[in-house]
N, C-alpha and C positions, 0 to 999 in steps of 0.2 A: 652827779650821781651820788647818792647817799648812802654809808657803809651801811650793813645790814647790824640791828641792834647789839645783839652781842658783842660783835665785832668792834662798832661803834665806843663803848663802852671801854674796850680794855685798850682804845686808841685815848681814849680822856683820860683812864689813868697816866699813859704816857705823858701827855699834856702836866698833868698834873705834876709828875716826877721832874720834869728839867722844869718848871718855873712858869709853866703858862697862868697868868690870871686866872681865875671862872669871875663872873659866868663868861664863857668859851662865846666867841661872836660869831662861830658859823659847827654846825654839824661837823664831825669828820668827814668827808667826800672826797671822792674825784671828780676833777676840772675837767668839762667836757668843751667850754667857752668859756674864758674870764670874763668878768666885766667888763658889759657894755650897759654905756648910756641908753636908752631906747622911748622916743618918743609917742607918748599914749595912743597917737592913731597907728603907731605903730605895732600896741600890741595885740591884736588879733593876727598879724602876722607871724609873729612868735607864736602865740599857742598853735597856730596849722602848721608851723616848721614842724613844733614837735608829736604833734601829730600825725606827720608826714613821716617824719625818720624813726619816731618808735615804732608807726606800725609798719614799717620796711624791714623791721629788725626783729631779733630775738632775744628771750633768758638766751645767758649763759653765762660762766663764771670767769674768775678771775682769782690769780694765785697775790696776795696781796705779801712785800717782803720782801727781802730783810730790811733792815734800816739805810739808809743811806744818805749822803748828803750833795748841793749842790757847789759847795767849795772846789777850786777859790773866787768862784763866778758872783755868787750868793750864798750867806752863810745859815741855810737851811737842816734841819733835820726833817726826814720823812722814810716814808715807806715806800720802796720798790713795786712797782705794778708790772707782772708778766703773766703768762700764760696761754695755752691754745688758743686762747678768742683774742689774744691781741690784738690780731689784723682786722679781727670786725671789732673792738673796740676804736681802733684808730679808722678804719670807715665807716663805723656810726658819727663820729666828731666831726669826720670830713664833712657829710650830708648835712651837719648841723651849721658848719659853716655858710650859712645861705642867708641872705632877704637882709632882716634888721643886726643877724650876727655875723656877716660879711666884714670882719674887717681883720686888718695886718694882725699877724701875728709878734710880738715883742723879743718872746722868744721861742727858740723851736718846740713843738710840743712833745714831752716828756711824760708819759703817767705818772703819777705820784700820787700817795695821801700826805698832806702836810700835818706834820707833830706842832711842828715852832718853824716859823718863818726865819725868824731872827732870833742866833744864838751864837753865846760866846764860842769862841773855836773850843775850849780846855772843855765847856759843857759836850758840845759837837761827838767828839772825841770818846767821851766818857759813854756818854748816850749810846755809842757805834757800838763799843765795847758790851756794855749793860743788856742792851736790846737785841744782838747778834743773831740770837737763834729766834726770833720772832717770824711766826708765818701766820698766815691769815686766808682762809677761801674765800670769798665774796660771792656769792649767786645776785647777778644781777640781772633784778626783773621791772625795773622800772627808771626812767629817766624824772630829773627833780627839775624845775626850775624856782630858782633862789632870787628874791628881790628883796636890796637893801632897804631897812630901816634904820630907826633912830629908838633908843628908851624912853620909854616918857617919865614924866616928874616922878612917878612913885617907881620906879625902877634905880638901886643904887648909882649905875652908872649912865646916870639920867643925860641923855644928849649925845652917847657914845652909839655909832653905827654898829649893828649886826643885821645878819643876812639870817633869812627866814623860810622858809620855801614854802613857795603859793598853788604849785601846781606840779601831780603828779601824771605820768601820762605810760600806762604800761606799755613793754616790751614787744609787739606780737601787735599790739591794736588791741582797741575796745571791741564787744560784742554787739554786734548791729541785730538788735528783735526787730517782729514785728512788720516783718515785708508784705506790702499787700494792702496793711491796715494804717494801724497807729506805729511807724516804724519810732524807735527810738536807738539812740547809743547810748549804752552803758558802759561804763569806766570802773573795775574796782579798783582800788585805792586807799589805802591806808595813812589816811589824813584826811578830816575835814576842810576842804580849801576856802576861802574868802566867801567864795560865790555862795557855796553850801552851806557855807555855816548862815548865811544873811538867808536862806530859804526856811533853813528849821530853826532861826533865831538861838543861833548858839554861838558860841564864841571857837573860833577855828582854830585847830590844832595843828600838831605835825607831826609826821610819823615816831611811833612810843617807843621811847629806849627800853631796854634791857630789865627783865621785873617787873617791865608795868603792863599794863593789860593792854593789847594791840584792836587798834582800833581798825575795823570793816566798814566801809563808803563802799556804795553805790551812788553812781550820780547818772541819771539820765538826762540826754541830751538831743537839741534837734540835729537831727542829721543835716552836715553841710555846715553847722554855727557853733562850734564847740565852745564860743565865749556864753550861750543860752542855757542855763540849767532849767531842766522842767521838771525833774523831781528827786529827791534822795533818798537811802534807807541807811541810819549810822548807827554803829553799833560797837561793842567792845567785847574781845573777849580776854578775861584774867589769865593774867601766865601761871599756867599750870590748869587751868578749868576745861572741862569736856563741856560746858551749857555757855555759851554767846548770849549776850544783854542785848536785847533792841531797845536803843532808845528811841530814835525817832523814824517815821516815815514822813514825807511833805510832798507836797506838788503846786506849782504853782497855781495861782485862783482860775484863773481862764482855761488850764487845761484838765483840769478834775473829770471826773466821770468818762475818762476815756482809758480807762484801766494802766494807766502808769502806775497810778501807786502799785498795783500788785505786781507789774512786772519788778520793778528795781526789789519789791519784796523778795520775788522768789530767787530772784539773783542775788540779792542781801545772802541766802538763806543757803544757797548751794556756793557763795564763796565760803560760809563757814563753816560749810561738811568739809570741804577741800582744806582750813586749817587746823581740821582735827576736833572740829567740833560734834557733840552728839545729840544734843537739842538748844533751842530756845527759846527763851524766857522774854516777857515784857512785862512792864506793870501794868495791872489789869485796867482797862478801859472804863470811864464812868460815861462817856457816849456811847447811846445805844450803836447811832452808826460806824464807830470805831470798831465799838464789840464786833458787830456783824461782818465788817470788813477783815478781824482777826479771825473768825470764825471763817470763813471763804479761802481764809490762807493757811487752812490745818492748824490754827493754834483752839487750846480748849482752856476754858477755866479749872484754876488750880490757886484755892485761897484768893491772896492780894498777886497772882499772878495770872498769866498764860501763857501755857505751855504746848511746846509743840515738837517732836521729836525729826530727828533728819531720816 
């Protein structure tokens, strides 16, 4: 689970203060399951775990605090995890415990955010003192799953593992459109994932720290197959902006003209009234049929744009 950006943020200074390297090889987070190995036919049973236990589940928050360490067992510094939602934090993990992530526990489980894994006790100590009054809220609305990679040749620490997160799955469940007809699941999410970025041919991202413009996915999905995307709507909006960017809309070839693109649209379009958004913006269309398909979605020409108010 993935500290919310802000937050994220003044946990990398921490990092930074007692001696962590950058670039940092995983988000700040909470461990909902360590690391496991998981075999490829294996994973479509992962994403329906987490499909299964996020939509069993709800937001809710977490009091994130104070520092603390696990000496003399392991000589870690981190952060304190309590709060009202404890108990369904620790029965969300249970539920996750199932199918490909069924296995023994090493040690018992503890909330934590980790600062430094491994540190000198004199630092430890220092850190405990420095850090003391640090509190942190966390509103958690989304479960993350993290798969190990490697850097490649143009990355400094070329051939060193970090963990990346592939798949976002909210809190509550996705919204199922479309009963009757052309049903679909939609998922928003704040990250372009592998699958979605290979539909709109972009290069996939992960959810945007602190200052930078947060990024809005839609990904529509066949009900029943949630490793299937059948179409996107990805967008950004600047920290601190009332107007959301559309970049792209997609669908795959075979299901076109069955109005997906304009559903994950208008659901594009009312998750970013919901973050504060007051219109948006695309650059303007040079296909006539793109125009018309903007023109069907309340957007209107305006110069090298079009625009469309919430």
């Amino acid at each position: 689970m993935l500290a919310p950006p802000s937050e994220a943020s003044e946990i990398d200074v921490l990092r930074r203060s007692v001696g962590v390297a950058e670039p940092f090889h995983v988000a700040p987070h909470l461990t909902l399951v360590p690391p496991v190995n998981v075999a490829a036919q294996d994973l479509p049973a992962v994403t329906a775990l987490l499909r299964r236990v996020a939509g069993a589940s709800h937001p809710f928050d977490l009091d994130v605090g104070p520092v603390a360490t696990f000496l003399p067992e392991t000589p870690t510094l981190h952060l304190a995890v309590d709060g009202a939602d404890l108990d369904g934090l620790r029965s969300l993990r249970g539920h996750l415990r199932a199918g490909p992530f069924d296995r023994p526990d090493v040690w018992p489980f503890h909330p934590h955010v980790t600062i430094c894994e491994q540190l000198d006790t004199a630092l430890i100590e220092a850190g405990m003192r420095a850090f003391a009054g640090l509190r942190q809220r966390w509103s958690c609305c989304s479960l993350h799953l993290l798969e190990q990679h490697r850097h490649g040749p143009e990355h400094p620490r070329h051939g060193q593992a970090c963990w990346v997160p592939v798949r976002e799955e909210p809190l509550g469940g996705p919204l199922v459109v479309g009963r009757g007809g052309v049903e679909l699941v939609l998922r928003t999410v704040s990250m372009v994932e592998p699958a979605a970025a290979d539909l709109l041919g972009v290069t996939a991202t992960v959810p945007g720290a602190a200052g930078r413009a947060q990024h809005i996915v839609v990904v529509a999905e066949q009900p029943g197959e949630p490793d299937r995307v059948l179409g996107v709507a990805a967008g950004r909006l600047p920290p601190g902006a009332s107007v959301v960017e559309l970049d792209r809309v997609s669908v795959v070839a075979d299901r076109r003209r069955e109005g997906i693109a304009g559903q994950v649209l208008r659901a594009w379009v009312s998750a970013a009234a919901t973050r504060g958004a007051a219109a948006a913006v695309v650059a303007a269309a040079t296909d006539a049929a793109d125009a018309a398909f903007l023109v069907s979605q309340g957007f209107e020409p305006m110069r090298s744009w079009w625009f469309r108010g919430m």
